[in-house]
RODO-2510 file (C-alpha; in nm, 4 decimals, decimal comma):
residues 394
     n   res          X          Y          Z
     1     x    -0,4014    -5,2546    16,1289
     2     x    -0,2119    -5,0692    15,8812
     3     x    -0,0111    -5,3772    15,8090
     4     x    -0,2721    -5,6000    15,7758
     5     x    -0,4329    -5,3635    15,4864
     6     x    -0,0879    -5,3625    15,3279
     7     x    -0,0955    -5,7215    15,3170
     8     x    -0,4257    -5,7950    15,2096
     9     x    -0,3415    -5,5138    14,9535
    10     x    -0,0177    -5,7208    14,8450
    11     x    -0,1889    -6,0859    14,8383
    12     x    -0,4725    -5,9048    14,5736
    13     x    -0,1973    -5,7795    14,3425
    14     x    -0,0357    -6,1151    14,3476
    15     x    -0,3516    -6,2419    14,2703
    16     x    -0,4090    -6,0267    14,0125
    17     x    -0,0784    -6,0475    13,8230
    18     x    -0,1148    -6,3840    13,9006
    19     x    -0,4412    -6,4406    13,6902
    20     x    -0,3360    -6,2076    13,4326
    21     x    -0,0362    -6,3812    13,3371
    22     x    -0,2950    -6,7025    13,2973
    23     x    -0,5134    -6,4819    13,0627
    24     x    -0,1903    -6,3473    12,8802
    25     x    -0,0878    -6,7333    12,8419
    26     x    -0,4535    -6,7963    12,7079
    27     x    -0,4314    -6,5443    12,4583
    28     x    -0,0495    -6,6611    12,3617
    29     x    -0,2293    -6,9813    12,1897
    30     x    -0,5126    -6,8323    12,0052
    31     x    -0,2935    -6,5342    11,8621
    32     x    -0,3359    -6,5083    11,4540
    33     x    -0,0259    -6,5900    11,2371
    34     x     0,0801    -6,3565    10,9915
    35     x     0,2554    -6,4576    10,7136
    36     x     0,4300    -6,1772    10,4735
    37     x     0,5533    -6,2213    10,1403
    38     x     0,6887    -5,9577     9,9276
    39     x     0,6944    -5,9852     9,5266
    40     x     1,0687    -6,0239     9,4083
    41     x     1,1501    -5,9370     9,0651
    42     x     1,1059    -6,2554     8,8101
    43     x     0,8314    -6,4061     9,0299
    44     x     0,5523    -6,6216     8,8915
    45     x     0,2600    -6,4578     9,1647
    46     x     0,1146    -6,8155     9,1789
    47     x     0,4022    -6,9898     9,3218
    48     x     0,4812    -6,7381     9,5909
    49     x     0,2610    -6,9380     9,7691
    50     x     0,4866    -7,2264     9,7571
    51     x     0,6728    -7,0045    10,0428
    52     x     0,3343    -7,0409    10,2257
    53     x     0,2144    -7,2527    10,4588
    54     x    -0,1006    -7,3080    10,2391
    55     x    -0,2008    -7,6099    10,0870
    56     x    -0,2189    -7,5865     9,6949
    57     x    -0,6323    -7,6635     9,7583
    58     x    -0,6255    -7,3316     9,9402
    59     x    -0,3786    -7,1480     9,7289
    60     x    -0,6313    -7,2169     9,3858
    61     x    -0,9020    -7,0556     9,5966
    62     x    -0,7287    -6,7134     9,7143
    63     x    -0,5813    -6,7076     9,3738
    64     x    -0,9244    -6,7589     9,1667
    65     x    -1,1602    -6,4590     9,3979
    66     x    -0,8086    -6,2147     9,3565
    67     x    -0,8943    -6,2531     8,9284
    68     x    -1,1666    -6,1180     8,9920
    69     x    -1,0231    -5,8175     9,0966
    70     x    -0,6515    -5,7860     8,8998
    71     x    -0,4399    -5,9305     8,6315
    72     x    -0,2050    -6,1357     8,8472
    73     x     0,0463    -6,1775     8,5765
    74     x     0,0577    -5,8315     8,6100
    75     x     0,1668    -5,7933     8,9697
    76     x     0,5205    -5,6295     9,0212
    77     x     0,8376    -5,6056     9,2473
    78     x     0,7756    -5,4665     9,5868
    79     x     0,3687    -5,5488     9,6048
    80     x     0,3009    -5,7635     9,8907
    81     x     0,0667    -5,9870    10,0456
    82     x    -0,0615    -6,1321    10,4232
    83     x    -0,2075    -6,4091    10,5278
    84     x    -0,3821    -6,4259    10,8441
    85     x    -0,3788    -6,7874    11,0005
    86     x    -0,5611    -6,8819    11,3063
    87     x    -0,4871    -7,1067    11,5327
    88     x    -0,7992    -7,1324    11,7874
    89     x    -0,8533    -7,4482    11,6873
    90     x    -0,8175    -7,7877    11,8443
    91     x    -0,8003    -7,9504    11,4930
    92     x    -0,5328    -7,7891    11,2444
    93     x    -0,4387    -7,4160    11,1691
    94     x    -0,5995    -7,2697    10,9097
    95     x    -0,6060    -6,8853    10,7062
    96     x    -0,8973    -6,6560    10,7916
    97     x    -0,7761    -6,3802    10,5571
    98     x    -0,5579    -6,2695    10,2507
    99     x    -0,4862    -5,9194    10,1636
   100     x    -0,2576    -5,7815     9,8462
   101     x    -0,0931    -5,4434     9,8506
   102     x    -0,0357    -5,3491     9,5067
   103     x     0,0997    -5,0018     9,4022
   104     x    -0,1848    -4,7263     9,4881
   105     x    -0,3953    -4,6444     9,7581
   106     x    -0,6219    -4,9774     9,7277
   107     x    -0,5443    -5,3394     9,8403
   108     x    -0,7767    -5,6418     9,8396
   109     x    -0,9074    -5,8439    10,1545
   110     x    -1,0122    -6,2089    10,1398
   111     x    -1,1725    -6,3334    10,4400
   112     x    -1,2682    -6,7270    10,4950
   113     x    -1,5268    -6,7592    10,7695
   114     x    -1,5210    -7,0825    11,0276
   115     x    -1,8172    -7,2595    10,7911
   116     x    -1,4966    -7,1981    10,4748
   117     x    -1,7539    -6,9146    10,2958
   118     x    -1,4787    -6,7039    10,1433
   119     x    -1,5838    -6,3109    10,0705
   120     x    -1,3988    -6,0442     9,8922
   121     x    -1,3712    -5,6769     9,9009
   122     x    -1,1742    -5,3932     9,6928
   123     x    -1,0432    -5,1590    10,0131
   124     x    -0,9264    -4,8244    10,0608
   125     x    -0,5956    -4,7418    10,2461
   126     x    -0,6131    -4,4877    10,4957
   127     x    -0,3779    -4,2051    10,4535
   128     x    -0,1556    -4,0018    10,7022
   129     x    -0,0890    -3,6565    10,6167
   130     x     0,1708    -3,4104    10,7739
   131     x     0,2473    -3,0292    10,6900
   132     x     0,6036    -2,9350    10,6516
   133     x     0,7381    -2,5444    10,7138
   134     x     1,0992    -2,5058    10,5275
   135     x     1,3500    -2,2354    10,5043
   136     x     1,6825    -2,2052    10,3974
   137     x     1,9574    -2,0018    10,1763
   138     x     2,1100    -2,0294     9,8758
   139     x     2,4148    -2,1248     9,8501
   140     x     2,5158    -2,2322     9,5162
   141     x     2,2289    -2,3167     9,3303
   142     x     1,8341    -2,3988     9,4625
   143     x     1,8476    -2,8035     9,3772
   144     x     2,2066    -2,8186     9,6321
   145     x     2,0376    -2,6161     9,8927
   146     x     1,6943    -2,7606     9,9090
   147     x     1,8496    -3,0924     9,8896
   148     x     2,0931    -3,0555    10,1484
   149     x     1,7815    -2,9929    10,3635
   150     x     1,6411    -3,3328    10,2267
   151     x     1,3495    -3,1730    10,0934
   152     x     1,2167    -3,4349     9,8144
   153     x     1,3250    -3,3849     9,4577
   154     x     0,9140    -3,3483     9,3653
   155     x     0,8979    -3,0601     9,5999
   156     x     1,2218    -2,9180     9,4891
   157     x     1,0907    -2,9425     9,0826
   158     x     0,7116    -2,8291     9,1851
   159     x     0,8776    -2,5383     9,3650
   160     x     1,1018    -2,4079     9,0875
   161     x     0,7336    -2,4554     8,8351
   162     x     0,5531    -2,2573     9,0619
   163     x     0,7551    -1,9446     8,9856
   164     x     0,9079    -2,0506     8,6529
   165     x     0,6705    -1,7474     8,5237
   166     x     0,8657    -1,4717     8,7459
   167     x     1,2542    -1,6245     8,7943
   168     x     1,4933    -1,8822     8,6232
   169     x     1,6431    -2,0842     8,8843
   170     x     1,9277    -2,1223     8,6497
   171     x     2,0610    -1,7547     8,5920
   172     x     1,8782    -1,5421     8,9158
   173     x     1,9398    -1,7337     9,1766
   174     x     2,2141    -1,5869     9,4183
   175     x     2,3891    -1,6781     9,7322
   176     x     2,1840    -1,5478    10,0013
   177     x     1,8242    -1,5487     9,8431
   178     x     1,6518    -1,7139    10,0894
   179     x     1,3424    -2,0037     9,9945
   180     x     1,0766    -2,0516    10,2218
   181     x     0,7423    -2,3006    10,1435
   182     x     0,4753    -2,4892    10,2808
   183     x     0,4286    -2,7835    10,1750
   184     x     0,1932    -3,1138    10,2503
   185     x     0,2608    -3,4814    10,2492
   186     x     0,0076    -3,7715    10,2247
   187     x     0,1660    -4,1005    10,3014
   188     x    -0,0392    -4,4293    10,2762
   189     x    -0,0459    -4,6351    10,5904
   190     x     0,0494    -4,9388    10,5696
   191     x     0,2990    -4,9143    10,3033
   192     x     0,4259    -4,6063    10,4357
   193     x     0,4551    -4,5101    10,0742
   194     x     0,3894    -4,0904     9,9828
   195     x     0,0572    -4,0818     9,8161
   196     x     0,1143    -3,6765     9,6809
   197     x     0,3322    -3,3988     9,8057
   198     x     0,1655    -3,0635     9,7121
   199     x     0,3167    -2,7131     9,8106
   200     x     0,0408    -2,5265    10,0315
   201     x     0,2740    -2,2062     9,9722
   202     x     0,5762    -2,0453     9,9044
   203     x     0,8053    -1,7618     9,9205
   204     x     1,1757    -1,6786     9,7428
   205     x     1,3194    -1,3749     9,8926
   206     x     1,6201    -1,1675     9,7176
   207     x     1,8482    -0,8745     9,7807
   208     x     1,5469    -0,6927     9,5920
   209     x     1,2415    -0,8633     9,6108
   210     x     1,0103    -1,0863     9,7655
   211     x     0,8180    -1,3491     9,5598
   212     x     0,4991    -1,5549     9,7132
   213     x     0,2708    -1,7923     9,5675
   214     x    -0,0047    -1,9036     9,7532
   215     x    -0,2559    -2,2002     9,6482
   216     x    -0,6118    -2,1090     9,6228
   217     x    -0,9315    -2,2599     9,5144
   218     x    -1,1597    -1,9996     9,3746
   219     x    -1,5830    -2,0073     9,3779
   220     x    -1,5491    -2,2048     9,0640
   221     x    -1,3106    -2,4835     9,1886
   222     x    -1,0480    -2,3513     8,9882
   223     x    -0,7448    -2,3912     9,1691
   224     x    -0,4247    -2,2303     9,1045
   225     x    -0,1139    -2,0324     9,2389
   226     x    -0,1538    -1,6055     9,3023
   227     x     0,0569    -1,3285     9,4841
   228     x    -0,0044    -1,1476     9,7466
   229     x    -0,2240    -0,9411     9,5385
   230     x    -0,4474    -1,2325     9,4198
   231     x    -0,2930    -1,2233     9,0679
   232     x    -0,1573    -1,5595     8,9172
   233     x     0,1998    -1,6301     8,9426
   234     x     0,1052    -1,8223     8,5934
   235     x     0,1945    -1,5323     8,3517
   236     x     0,0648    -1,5030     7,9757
   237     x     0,4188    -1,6286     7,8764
   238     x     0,7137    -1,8373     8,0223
   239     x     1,0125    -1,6528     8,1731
   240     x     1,2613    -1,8447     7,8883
   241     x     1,1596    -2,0857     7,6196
   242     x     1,4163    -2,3321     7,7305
   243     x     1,6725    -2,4523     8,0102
   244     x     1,9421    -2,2717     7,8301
   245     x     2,2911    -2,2937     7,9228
   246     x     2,3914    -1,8819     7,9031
   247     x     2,2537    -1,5908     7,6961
   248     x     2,5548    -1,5392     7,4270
   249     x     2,3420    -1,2494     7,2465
   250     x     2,1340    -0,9529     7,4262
   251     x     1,8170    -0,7766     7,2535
   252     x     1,9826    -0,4391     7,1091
   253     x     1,9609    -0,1750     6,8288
   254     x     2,3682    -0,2352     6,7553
   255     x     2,5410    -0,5570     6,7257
   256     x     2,8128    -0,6833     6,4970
   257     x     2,7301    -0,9387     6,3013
   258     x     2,9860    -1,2401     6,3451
   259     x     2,8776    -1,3554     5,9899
   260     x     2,7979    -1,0459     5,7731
   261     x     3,0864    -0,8467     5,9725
   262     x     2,8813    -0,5649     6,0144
   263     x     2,6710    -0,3338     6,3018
   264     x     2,2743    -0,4137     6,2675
   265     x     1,9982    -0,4377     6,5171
   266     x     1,9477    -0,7589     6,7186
   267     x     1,6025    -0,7157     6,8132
   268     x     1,6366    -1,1026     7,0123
   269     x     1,7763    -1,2736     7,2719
   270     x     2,0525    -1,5616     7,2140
   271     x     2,0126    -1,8878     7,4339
   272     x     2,3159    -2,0694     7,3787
   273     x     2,2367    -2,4280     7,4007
   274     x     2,3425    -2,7738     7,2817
   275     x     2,2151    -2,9422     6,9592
   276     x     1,8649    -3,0809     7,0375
   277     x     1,8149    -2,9103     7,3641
   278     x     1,4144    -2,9005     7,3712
   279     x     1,2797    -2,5530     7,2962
   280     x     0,9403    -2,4461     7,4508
   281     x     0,6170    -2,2262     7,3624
   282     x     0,6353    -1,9340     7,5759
   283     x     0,2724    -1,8920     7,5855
   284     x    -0,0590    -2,0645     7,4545
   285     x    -0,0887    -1,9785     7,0645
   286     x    -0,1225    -2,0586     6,7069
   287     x     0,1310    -2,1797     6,4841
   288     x     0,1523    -1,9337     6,2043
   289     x     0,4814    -2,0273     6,0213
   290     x     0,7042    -2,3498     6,0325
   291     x     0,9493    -2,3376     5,7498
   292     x     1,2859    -2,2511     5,6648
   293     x     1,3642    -1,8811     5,6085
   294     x     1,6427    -1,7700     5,5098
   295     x     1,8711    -1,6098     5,8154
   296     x     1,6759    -1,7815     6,0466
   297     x     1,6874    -2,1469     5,9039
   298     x     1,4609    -2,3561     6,0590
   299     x     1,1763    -2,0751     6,2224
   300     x     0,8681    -2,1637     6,4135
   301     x     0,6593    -1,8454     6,4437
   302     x     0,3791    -1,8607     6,6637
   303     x     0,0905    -1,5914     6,7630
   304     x    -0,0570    -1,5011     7,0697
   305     x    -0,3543    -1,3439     7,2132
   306     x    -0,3404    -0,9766     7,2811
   307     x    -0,1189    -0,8596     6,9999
   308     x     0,1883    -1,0650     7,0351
   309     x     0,4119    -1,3124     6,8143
   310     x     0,6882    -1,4987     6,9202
   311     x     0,9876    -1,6166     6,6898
   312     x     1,1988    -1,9088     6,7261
   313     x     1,4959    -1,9633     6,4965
   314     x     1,8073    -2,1618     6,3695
   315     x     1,5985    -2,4681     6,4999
   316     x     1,7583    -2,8105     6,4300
   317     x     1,4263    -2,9549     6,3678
   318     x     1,0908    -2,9184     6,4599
   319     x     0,8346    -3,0363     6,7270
   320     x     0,6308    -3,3125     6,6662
   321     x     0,3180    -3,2262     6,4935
   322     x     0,3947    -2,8589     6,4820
   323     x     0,3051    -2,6889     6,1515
   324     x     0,1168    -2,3702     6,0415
   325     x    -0,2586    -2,3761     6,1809
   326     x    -0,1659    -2,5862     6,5037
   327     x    -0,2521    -2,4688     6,8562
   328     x     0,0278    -2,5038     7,0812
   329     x    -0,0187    -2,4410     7,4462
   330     x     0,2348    -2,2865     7,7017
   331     x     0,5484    -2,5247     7,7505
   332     x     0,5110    -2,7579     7,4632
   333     x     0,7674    -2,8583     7,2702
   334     x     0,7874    -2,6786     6,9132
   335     x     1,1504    -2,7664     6,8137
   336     x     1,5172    -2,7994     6,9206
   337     x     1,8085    -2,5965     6,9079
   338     x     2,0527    -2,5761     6,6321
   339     x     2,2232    -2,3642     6,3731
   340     x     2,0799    -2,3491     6,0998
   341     x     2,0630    -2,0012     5,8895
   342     x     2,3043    -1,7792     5,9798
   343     x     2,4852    -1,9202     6,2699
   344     x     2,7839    -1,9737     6,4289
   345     x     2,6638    -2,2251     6,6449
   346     x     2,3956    -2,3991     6,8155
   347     x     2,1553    -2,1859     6,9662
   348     x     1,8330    -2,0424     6,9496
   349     x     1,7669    -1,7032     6,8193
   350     x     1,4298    -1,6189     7,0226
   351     x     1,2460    -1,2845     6,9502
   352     x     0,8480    -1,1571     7,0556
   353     x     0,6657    -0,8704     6,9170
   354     x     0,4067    -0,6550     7,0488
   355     x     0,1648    -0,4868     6,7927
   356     x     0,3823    -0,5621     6,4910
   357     x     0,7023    -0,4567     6,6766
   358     x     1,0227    -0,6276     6,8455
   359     x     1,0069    -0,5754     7,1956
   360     x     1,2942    -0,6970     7,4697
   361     x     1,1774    -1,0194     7,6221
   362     x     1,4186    -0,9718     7,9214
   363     x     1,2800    -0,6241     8,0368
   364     x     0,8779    -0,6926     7,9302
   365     x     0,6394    -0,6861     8,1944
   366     x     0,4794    -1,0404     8,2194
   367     x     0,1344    -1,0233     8,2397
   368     x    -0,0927    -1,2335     8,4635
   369     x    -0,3656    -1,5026     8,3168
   370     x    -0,5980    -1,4174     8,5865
   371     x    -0,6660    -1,1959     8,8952
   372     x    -0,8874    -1,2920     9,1877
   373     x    -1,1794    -1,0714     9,2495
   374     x    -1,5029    -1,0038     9,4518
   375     x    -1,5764    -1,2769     9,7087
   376     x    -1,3145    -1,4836     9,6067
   377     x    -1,0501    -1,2096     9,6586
   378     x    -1,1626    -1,1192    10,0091
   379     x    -1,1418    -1,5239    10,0849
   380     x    -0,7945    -1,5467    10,0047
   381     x    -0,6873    -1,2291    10,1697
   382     x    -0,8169    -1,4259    10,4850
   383     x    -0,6608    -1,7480    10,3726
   384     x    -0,3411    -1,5727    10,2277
   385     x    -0,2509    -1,3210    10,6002
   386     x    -0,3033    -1,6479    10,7689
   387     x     0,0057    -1,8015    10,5534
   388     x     0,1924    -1,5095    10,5537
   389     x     0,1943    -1,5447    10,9031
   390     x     0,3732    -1,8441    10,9350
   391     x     0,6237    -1,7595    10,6830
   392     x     0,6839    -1,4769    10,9301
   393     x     0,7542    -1,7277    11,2025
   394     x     0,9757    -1,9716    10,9895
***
């Protein structure tokens, strides 16, 4: 008896297979054709579609319901289209739908129905995003070791912004520091193409210290970076007002001169610097002198909330635009280094008072722009233990 089951079992899966392989056949025939053509560079967009196995009728019609979408003398290297043929049809195949990638998250269908109605719609790509948890140690400097970890140059440059306020990846890093972060892709299917990278959170750890920045959307919808203490890593001023090459000249009551050949105070700090390296506003402000003077040569002087004026001298020339009366904001350009005044070469003489006096730039406490409070403080402390967490476990 058993036997007999076994074969009646065995003559049903023969049968089976047997009809699916028919269906599988069936379906073989009436599959779509897709055709793919990608946009080299010196291509005319309209005769791409001499690669195609459209008819130039056909061709006038795709190409006439895509103007009304895009400029298609416009299109660009890399953008690509489909084209959908069908072949369940006993008389010729024909296309049932077009659709153009061009850069960006949206691409643009074309569908032809069986009664040759064509319709059009401006689409949406759907996106794939993926969290990423990174550590690693400094070797040399933060670009080499974040690279050799093939962590994206846009992370590595949005990483180094987010705590430009507190360290200069140029002079403090140190081998064994240790970076940590938290960061989130969105990728665009289809194109597998990254739509934005932004960091989630981040942590650089030295012999002394531990620095953390943590994104955060307050009550308002203000989003921004804060420490563990829900102050912004964003500080009232820059930690240097340019990517300088070394500081040839330290804030102090007693230097000699190299030009007058004499002991006076240097109440400023000395970034030596090329000619026409670009030199930065340390903090949002009001231009209150650009003009030559004197020792200086070329000075920018600009005035900040709270008291404080920051000095920028021996300038090669000045920032577009900037002259007395003009609001700068923090980062912009305001001039470039040189040597002007009394110099013995290119660099910029960089000074900041508080309250009418010179104060050391290097040693001043950088004050925060804003600090998280009430209900939105007690929602990041929630949101902010949660990340800490993980950096614990990375």
């Amino acid at each position: 008896m058993k036997k007999f089951y076994s074969y009646i079992l065995l003559l049903f899966i023969a049968f089976f297979i047997g009809c699916t392989s028919d269906n599988m056949e069936i379906d073989i025939t009436k599959m779509p054709d897709v055709e793919t053509v990608v946009i080299q560079p010196g291509d005319v967009f309209g005769k791409t579609f001499e690669q195609t196995k459209l008819s130039k009728q056909e061709s006038l019609k795709i190409l006439a319901e895509l103007k009304k979408y895009i400029n298609i003398n416009k299109c660009k290297p890399n953008e690509f289209y489909e084209i959908t043929y069908s072949t369940d049809t006993a008389i010729e195949e024909t296309w049932t739908n077009f659709k153009f990638f061009p850069e960006g998250q949206y691409f643009y269908s074309i569908d032809k129905s069986t009664d040759n109605v064509i319709t059009s719609e401006k689409l949406e790509l759907q996106t794939t995003s993926q969290i990423f948890e990174v550590s690693g140690t400094i070797e040399n400097s933060l670009w080499e070791s974040m690279s050799a970890s093939e962590i994206k140059p846009a992370i590595i440059l949005d990483y180094a912004d987010m705590f430009a306020w507190h360290i200069d990846f140029l002079t403090d890093c140190r081998p064994g520091d240790i970076y940590k972060l938290i960061y989130e892709v969105k990728t665009l299917e289809k194109k597998d193409t990254v739509l934005s990278s932004e960091i989630i959170a981040g942590q650089y750890i030295t012999a002394t210290s531990t620095n953390t920045a943590i994104r955060f959307v307050n009550s308002k919808g203000d989003e921004g970076y804060f420490d563990e203490n829900g102050k912004s890593v964003k500080s009232a001023f820059l930690k240097a007002p340019l990517q300088f090459k070394r500081i040839s000249s330290y804030f102090t009551k007693k230097r000699f001169h190299p030009i007058l050949k004499r002991y006076r105070a240097h109440e400023g700090i000395d970034y030596a610097a090329p000619i026409g390296t670009p030199v930065s506003a340390v903090g949002d402000g009001v231009v209150t002198k650009s003009q030559y003077s004197g020792g200086y040569g070329n000075l920018v002087i600009i005035k900040h909330p709270n008291g404080y004026e920051t000095y920028y001298g021996h300038l090669s020339k000045y920032g577009k635009g900037i002259k007395k009366g003009v609001r700068v904001k923090q980062g912009q350009v305001i001039g470039y280094v040189g040597s002007t005044g009394l110099s013995t070469g290119p660099h910029l003489d960089f000074r900041i008072k508080k309250n009418g006096s010179f104060v050391n730039y290097l040693t001043m406490k950088m004050p925060p722009t804003y600090t998280l409070t009430g209900k939105d403080k007690e929602d990041f402390d929630l949101h902010k233990q949660e990340l800490i967490n993980k950096f614990n476990q990375i």
